[in-house]
C-alpha angles and dihedrals in degrees: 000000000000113000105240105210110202116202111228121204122244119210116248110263088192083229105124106180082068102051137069101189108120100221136147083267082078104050120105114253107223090184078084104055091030109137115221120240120247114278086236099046154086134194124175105179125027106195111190111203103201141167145181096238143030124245100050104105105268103153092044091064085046101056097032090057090046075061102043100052093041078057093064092048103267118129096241121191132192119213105197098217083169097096101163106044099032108184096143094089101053085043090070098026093251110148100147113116115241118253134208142206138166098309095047133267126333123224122231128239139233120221094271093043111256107151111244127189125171142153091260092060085063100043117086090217108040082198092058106100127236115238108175123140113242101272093057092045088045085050098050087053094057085044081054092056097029108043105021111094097236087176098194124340127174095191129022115174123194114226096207123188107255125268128038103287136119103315101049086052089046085047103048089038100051106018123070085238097190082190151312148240130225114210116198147170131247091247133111102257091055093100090056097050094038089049088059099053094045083051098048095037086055101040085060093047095256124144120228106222082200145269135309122187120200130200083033086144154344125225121234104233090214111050104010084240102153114228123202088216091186091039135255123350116242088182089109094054085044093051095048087045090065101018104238126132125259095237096177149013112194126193125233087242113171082216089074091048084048108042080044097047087048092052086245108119092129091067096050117112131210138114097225096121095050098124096041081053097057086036083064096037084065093056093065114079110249114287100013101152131193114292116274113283139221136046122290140132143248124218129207126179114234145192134202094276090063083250123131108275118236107221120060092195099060103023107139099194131035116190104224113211098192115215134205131180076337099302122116110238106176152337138242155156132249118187116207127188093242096235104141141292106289080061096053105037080055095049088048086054093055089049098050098249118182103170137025124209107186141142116245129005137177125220098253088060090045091055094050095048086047089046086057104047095257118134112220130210105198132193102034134154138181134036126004100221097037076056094050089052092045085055094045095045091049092243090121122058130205122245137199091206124098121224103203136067140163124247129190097261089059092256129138131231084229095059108242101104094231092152103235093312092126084073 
């Protein structure tokens, strides 16, 4: 008679050390280690370009899909994670230093207006070389995503130094990575390293979008033959093996080391990133469009408490966060004399006010904004610039209603007895 052995489950003890399942218990929980956005902006989608060794062009894909897709009309930004070994500024031209003022740092341009920010737009020299241990240069990245005013952005991608060390992990843990892509080399070695960064990327919960080699060919300039100068790819066997899509071949073509040495990458031209391009299309949901453009303001009442005042009518002082293209660019003060609100919805014309955040507001004082092309967001507390960042992240919604009226005992619908002063 065969012996029948039941398992019997054994009730979790939390205690780890002690224990060999593999369950969800074990896996690392990145809420912990998570690195808040910054308050004034606003990114959708966060793309990480990775890969298991250094030398294969990963910057390059990194600049050149910040490009491609600011060329379809999405803001695009690059954070350079790769603090040690900073390329993504030459690439675009951009030499300027970053500035800051009260509200962080604020990231550089390139010429068609992708936000930029690296460790060589802080240096005064970009040729001194940073030699920082890990926890200083993991700290730096999660500045780079806290305390830089990113404004809106539809697609940031993170150019990170190649392997799995400090500042991947940095990276998975702190950032709300939506997926990564691994960018190899037509060698042999390319299974194992690419093995590494699929393993590591899934071990952290992060989806990998697919695969792109780069140096795949060269193109004979006489007769178009294509030639696989470093042998055969295996990227087809390593992407079944881990059944990911081949998203990109590109050629080893002496026009990208030009356009990138020049600091003109925007004004390459190839098609060689196609198919990465619709795979990001997907992760937006359908009909996201391009953030709002132009330059314009937003005005906040304020009191002297730098919280949101409660009365448009005789607000003295409005706070102006100056937009453009949807990015905040700065932040001032415009004193008003407080007489009313045909004063005040005139001083908010001159000043290029496009949209009002106050506290109470008759109807009189609605009509007139409205009148004007403001949009107005009525009934608010707090702080202003906890306001403004409600606003810029979509959490707070305009309305055409007023919320404060006069009765006949000199109260106001909004609680605060003012007496009619909101009109």
């Amino acid at each position: 008679m065969s012996e029948e052995i039941y398992e019997q489950e054994i009730p979790c003890s939390h205690d780890c050390s002690s224990c060999s399942a593999n369950c969800d218990s074990r896996k690392p929980d990145k809420s912990q280690f998570a690195e808040p956005m910054n308050q004034y902006s606003n990114v959708k989608k966060v793309i990480g370009v990775v890969s298991g060794k250094g030398g294969v062009g990963k910057s390059f894909v990194t600049s050149y899909l910040a490009v491609l897709m600011r060329r379809m009309g999405y803001k695009t930004a690059i954070l350079d994670a790769d603090v040690t070994g900073p390329s993504v500024p030459m690439a675009f031209g951009v030499h300027k230093k970053a500035q800051g003022n009260e509200l962080g740092i604020l990231p550089e341009y390139t010429k068609n207006g992708t936000a930029i920010m690296s460790v060589n737009l802080l240096l005064e020299n970009e040729e001194v070389p940073v030699v920082w241990r890990g926890p200083v240069i993991a700290g730096t990245v999660k500045q780079f995503w806290s305390q830089v005013v990113w404004g809106e952005v539809d697609y940031m991608f993170v150019d990170m130094p190649p392997g799995t060390g400090d500042v991947p992990l940095t990276v998975f843990q702190s950032l709300p990575v939506d997926g990564i892509l691994i960018v190899t080399s037509p060698q042999d070695l390319v299974s194992m390293v690419v093995a590494k960064a699929v393993n590591m990327a899934r071990e952290m919960d992060i989806p990998v979008l697919g695969l792109v080699e780069n140096y795949s060919y060269a193109v004979c300039g006489c007769c178009g033959e294509k030639m696989y100068v470093f042998g055969e790819s295996h990227i087809e066997d390593t992407a079944r093996k881990f059944n990911l899509p081949v998203l990109g071949r590109l050629p080893m073509d002496p026009r990208i080391a030009k356009s990138v040495d020049a600091g003109e990458i925007e004004s390459l031209e190839g098609d060689w990133l196609e198919d990465v391009t619709l795979v990001l299309k997907e992760l937006l949901p359908q009909g996201a469009t391009a953030a709002e453009q132009g330059d314009y303001k937003i005005a906040v009442t304020t009191d002297e408490e730098n919280n949101v005042f409660g009365h448009f009518g005789h607000c003295e002082k409005f706070t102006l966060y100056s937009m453009s293209d949807g990015i905040l660019m700065a932040k001032t003060v415009l004193n008003t004399d407080g007489n009313g609100h045909e004063a005040m919805v005139q001083v908010l014309v001159e000043n290029n006010v496009k949209v009002l955040i106050c506290g109470g507001i008759g109807r009189g004082a609605m009509e007139a904004l409205l009148a004007a092309g403001i949009m107005v967001i009525p009934g608010m507390t707090g702080d202003i610039d906890v306001a403004v960042a409600g606003f810029l992240d979509g959490s707070l919604k305009e309305s055409a209603e007023p919320n404060c009226s006069t009765h006949d005992s000199g109260a106001c619908s909004c609680g605060s007895g003012c007496g009619g002063c909101c009109h």
